[in-house]
N, CA, C and O atoms as CSV, one atom per row, in Angstrom:
chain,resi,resn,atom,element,x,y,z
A,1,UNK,N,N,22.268,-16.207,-45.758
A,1,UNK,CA,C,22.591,-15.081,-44.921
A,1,UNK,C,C,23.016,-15.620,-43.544
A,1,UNK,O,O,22.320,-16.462,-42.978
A,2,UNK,N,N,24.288,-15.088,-42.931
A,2,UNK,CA,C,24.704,-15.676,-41.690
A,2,UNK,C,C,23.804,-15.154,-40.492
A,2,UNK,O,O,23.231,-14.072,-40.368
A,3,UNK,N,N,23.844,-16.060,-39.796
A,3,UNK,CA,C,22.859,-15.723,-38.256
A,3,UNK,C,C,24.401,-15.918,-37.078
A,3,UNK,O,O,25.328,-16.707,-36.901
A,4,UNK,N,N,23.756,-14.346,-36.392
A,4,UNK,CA,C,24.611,-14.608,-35.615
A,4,UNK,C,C,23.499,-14.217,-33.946
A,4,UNK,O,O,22.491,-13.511,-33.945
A,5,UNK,N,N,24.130,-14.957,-32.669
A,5,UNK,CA,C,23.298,-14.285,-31.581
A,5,UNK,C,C,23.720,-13.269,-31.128
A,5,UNK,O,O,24.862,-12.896,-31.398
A,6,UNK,N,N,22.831,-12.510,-30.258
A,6,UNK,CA,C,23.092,-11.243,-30.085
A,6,UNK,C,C,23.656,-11.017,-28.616
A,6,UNK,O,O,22.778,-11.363,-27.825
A,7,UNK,N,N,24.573,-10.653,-28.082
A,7,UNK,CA,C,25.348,-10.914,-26.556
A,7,UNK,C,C,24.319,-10.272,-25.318
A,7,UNK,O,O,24.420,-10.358,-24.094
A,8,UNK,N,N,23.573,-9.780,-25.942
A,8,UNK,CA,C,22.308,-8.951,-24.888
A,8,UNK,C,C,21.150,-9.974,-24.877
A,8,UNK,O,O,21.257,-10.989,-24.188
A,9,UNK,N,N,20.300,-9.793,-25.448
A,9,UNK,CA,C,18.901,-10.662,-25.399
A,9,UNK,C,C,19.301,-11.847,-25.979
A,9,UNK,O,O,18.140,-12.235,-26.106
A,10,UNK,N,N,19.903,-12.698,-26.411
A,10,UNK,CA,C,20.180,-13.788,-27.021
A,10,UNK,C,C,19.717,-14.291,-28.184
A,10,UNK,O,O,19.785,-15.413,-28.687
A,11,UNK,N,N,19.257,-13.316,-28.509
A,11,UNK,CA,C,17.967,-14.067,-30.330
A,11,UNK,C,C,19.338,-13.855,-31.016
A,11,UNK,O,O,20.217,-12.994,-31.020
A,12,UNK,N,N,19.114,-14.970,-31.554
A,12,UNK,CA,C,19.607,-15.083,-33.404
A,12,UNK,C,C,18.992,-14.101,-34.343
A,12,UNK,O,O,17.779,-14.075,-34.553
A,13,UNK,N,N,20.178,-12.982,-35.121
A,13,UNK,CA,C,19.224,-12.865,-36.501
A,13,UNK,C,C,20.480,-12.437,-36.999
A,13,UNK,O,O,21.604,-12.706,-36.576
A,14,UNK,N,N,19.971,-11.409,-38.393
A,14,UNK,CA,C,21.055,-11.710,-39.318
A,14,UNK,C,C,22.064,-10.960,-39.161
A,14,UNK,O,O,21.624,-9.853,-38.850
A,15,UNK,N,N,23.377,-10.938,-39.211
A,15,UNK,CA,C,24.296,-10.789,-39.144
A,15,UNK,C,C,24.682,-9.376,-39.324
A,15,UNK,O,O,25.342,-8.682,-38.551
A,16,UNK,N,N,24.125,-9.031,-40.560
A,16,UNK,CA,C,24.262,-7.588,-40.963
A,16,UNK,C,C,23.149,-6.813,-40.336
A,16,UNK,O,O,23.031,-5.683,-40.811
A,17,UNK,N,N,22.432,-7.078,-39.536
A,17,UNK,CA,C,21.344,-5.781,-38.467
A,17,UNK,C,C,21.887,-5.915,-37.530
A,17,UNK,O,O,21.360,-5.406,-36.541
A,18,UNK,N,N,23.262,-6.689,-37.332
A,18,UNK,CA,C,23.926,-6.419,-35.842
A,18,UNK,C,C,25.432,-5.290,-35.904
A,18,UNK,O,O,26.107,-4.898,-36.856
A,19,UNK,N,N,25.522,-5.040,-34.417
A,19,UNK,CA,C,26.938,-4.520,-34.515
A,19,UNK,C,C,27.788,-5.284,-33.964
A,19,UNK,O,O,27.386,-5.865,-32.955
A,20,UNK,N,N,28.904,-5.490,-34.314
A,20,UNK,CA,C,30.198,-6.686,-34.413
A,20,UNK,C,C,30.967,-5.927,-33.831
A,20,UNK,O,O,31.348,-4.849,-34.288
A,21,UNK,N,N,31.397,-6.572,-32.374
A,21,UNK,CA,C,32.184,-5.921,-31.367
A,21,UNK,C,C,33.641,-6.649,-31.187
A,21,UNK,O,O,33.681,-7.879,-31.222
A,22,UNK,N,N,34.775,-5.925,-31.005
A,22,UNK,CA,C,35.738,-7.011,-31.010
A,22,UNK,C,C,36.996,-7.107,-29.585
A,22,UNK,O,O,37.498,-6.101,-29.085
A,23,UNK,N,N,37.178,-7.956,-29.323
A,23,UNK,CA,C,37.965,-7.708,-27.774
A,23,UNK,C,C,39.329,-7.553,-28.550
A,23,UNK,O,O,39.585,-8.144,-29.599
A,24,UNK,N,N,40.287,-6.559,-27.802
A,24,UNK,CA,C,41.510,-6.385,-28.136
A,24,UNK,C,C,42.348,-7.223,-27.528
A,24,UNK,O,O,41.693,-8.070,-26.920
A,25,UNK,N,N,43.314,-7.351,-27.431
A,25,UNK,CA,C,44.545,-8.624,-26.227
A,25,UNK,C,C,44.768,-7.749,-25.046
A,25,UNK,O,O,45.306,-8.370,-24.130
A,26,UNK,N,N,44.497,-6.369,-24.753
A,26,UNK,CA,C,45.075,-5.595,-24.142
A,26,UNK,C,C,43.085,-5.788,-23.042
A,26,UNK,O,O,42.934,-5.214,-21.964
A,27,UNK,N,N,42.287,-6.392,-23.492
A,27,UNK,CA,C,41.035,-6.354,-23.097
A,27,UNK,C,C,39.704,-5.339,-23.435
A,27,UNK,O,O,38.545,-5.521,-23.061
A,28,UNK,N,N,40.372,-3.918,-24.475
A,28,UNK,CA,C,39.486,-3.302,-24.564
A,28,UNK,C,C,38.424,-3.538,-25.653
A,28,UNK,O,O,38.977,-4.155,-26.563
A,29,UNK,N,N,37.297,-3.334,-25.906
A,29,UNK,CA,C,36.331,-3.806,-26.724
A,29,UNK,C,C,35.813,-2.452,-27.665
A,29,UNK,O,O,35.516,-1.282,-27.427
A,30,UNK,N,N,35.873,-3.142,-28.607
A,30,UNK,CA,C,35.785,-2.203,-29.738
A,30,UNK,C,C,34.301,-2.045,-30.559
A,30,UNK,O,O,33.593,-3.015,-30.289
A,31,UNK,N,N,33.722,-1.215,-31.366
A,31,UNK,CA,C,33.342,-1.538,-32.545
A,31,UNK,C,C,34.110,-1.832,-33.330
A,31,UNK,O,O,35.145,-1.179,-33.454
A,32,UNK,N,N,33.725,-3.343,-34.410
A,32,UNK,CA,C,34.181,-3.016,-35.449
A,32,UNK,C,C,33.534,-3.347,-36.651
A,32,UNK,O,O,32.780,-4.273,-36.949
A,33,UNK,N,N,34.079,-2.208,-37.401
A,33,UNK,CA,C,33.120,-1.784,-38.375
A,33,UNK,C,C,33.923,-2.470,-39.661
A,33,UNK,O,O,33.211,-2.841,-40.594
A,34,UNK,N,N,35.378,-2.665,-39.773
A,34,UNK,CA,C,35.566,-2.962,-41.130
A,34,UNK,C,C,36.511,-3.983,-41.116
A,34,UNK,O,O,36.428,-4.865,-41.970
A,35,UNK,N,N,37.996,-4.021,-39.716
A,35,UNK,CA,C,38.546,-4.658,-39.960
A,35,UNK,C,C,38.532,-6.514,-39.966
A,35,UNK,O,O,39.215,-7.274,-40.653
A,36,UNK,N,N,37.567,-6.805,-39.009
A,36,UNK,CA,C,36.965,-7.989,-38.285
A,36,UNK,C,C,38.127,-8.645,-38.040
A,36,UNK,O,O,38.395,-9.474,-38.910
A,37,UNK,N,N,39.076,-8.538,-36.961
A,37,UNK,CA,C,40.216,-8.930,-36.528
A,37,UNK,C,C,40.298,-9.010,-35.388
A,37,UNK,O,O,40.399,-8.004,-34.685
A,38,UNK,N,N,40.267,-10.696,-34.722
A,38,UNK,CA,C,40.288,-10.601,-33.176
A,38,UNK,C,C,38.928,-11.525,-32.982
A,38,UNK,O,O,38.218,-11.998,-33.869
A,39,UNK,N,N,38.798,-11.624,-31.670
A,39,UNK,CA,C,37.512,-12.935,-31.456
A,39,UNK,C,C,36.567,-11.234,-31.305
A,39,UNK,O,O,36.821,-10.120,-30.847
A,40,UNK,N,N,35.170,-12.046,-32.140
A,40,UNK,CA,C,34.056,-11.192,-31.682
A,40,UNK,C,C,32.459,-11.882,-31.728
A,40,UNK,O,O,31.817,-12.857,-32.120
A,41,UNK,N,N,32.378,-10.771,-31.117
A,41,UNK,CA,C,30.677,-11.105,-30.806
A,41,UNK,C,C,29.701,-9.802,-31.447
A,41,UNK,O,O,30.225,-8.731,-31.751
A,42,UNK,N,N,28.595,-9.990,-31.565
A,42,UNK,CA,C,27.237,-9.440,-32.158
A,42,UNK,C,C,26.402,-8.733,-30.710
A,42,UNK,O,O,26.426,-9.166,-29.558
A,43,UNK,N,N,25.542,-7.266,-31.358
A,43,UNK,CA,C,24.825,-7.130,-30.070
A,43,UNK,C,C,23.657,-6.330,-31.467
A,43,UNK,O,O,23.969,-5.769,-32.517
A,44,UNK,N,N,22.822,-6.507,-31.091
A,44,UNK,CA,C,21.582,-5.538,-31.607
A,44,UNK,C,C,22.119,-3.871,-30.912
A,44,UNK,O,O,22.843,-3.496,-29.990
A,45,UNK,N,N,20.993,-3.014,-32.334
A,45,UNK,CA,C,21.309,-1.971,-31.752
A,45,UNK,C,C,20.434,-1.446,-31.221
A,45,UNK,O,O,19.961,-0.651,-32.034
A,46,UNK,N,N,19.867,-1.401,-30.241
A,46,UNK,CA,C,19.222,-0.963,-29.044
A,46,UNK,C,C,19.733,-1.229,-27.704
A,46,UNK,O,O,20.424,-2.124,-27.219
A,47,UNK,N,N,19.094,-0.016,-27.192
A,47,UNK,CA,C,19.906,0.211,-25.870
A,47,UNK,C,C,19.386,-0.467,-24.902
A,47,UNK,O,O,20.063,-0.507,-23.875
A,48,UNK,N,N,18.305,-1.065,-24.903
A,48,UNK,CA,C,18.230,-3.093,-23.919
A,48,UNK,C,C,18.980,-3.681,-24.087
A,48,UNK,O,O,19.668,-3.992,-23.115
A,49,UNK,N,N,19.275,-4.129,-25.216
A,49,UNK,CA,C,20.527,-5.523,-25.240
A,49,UNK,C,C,21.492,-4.769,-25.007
A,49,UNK,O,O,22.181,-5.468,-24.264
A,50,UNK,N,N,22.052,-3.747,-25.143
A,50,UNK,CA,C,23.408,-3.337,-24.806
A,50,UNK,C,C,23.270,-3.362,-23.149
A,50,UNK,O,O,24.230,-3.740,-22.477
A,51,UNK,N,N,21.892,-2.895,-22.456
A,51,UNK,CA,C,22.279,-3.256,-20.944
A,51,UNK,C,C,22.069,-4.456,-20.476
A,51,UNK,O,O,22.795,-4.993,-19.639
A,52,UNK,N,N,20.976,-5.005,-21.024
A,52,UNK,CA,C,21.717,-7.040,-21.052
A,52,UNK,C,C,23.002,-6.933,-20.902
A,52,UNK,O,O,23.596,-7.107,-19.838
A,53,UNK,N,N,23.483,-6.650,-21.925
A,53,UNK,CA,C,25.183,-7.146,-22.347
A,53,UNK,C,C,25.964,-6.454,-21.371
A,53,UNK,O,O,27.085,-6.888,-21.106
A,54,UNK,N,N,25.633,-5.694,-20.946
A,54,UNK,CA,C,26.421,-4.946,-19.320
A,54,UNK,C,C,26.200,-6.083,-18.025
A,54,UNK,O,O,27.096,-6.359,-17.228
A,55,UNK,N,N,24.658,-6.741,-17.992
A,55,UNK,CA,C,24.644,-6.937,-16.689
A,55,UNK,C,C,25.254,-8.389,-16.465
A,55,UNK,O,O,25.726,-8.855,-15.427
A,56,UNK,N,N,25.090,-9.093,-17.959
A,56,UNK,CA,C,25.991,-10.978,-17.735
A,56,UNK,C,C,26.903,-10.265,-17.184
A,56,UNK,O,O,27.040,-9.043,-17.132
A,57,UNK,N,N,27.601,-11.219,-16.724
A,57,UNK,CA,C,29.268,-11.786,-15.986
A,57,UNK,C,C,29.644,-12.338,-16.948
A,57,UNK,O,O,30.653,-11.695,-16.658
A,58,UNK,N,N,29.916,-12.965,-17.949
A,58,UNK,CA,C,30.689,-13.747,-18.490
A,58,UNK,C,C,30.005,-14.056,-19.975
A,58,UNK,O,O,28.951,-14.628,-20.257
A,59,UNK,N,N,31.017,-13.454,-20.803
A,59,UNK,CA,C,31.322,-13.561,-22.368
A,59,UNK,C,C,32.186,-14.277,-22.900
A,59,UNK,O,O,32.485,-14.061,-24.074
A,60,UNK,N,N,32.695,-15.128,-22.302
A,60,UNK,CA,C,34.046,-16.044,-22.378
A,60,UNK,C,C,33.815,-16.800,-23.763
A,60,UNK,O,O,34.718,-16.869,-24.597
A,61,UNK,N,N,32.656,-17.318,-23.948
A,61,UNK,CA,C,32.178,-17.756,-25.237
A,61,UNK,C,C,32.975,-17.010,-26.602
A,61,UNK,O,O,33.823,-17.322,-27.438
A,62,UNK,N,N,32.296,-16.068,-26.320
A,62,UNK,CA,C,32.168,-15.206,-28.001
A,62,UNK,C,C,34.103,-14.455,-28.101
A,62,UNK,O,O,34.776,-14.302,-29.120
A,63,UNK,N,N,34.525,-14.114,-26.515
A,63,UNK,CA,C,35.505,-13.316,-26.946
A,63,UNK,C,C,37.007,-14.063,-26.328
A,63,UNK,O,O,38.086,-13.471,-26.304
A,64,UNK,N,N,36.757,-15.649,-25.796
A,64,UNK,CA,C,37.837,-16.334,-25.217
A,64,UNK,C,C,38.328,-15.627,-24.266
A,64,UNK,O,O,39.013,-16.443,-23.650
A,65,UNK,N,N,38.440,-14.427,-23.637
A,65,UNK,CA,C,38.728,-14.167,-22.159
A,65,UNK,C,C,37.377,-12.968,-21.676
A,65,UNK,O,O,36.581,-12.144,-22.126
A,66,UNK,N,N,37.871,-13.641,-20.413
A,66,UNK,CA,C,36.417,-12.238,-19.261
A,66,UNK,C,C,36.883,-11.427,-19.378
A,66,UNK,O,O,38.113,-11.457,-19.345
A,67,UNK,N,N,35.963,-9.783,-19.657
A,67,UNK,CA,C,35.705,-8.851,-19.835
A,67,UNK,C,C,35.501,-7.767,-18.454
A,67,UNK,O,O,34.532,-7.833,-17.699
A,68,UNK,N,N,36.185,-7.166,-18.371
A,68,UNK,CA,C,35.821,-6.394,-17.347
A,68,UNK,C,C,34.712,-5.234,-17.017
A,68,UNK,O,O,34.563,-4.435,-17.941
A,69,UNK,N,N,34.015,-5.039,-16.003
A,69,UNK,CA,C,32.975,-4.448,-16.176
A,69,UNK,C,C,33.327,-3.180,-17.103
A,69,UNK,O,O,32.657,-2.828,-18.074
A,70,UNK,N,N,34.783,-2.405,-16.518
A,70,UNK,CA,C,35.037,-0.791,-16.819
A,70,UNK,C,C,35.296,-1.125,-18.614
A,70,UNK,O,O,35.165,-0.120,-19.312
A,71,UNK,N,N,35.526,-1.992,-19.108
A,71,UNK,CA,C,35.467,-2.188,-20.888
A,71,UNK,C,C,33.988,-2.429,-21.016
A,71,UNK,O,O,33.471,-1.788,-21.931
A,72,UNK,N,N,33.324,-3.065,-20.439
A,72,UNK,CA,C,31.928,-3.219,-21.318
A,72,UNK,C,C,31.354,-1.672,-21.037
A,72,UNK,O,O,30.763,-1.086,-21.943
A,73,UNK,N,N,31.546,-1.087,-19.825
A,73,UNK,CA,C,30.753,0.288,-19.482
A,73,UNK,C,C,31.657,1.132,-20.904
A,73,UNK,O,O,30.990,1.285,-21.927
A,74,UNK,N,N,32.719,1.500,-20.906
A,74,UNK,CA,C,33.394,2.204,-21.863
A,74,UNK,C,C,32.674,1.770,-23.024
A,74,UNK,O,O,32.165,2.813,-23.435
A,75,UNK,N,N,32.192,0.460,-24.109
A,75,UNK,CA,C,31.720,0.330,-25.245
A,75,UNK,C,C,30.236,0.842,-25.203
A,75,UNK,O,O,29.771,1.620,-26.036
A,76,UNK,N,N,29.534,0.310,-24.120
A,76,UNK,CA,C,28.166,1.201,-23.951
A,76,UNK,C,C,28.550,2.593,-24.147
A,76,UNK,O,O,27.893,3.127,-25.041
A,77,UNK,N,N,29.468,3.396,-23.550
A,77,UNK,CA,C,28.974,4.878,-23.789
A,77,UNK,C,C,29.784,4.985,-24.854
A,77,UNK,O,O,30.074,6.181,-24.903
A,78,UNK,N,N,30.469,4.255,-25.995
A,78,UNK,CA,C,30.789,4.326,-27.523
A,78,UNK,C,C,29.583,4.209,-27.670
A,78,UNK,O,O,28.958,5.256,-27.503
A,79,UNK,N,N,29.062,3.416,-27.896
A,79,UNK,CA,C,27.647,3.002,-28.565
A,79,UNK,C,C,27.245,4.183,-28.412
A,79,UNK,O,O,27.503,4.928,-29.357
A,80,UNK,N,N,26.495,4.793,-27.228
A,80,UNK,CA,C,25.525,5.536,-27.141
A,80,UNK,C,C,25.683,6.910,-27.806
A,80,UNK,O,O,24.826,7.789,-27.895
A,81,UNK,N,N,27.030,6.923,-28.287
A,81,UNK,CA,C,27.642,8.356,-28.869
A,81,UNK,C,C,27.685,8.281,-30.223
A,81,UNK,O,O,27.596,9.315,-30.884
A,82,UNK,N,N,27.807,7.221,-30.742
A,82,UNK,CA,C,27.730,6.333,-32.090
A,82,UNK,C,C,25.836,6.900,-32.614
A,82,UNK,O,O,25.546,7.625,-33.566
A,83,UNK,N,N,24.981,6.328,-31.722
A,83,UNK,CA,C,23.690,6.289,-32.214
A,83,UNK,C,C,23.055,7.814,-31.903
A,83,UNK,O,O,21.925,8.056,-32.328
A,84,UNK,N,N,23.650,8.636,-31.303
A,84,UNK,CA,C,23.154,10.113,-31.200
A,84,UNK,C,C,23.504,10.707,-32.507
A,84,UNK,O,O,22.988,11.806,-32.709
A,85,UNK,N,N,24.342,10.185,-33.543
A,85,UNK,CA,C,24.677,10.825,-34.507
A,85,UNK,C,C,24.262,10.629,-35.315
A,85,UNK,O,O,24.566,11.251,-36.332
């Protein structure tokens, strides 16, 4: 089973209890759920690591370019509209 880390709290776990986020070329950050196209990164789904993952500066790792705050704020309130449902 693949381990991937999580861009908020940093633990490793498995791959499939995460959500797989993907940067577009245009910079916006996505869920993605099926196509897996594009550099991406992993976040747990709870709403700590997603504000971890708001407060780093720099994801350069997982998605090869910096992220701007107004795209990571925009995927947080995807997320949060995602898990009300």
């Amino acid at each position: 089973m693949p381990l991937r880390t999580c861009l908020g709290c940093g633990q490793r776990a498995a791959q499939q209890g995460l959500i797989r986020l993907t940067a577009r070329d245009d910079g916006r950050l996505e869920i993605d759920c099926r196509d897996r196209v594009g550099r991406g990164g992993y976040l747990h789904a709870t709403p700590s690591c997603w504000q971890e993952f708001l407060r780093k500066k720099s994801h350069h790792r997982a998605f090869h370019m910096e992220l701007s705050k107004h795209a990571k704020e925009a995927l947080i309130q995807a997320l949060q509209v995602r898990d009300r449902e």
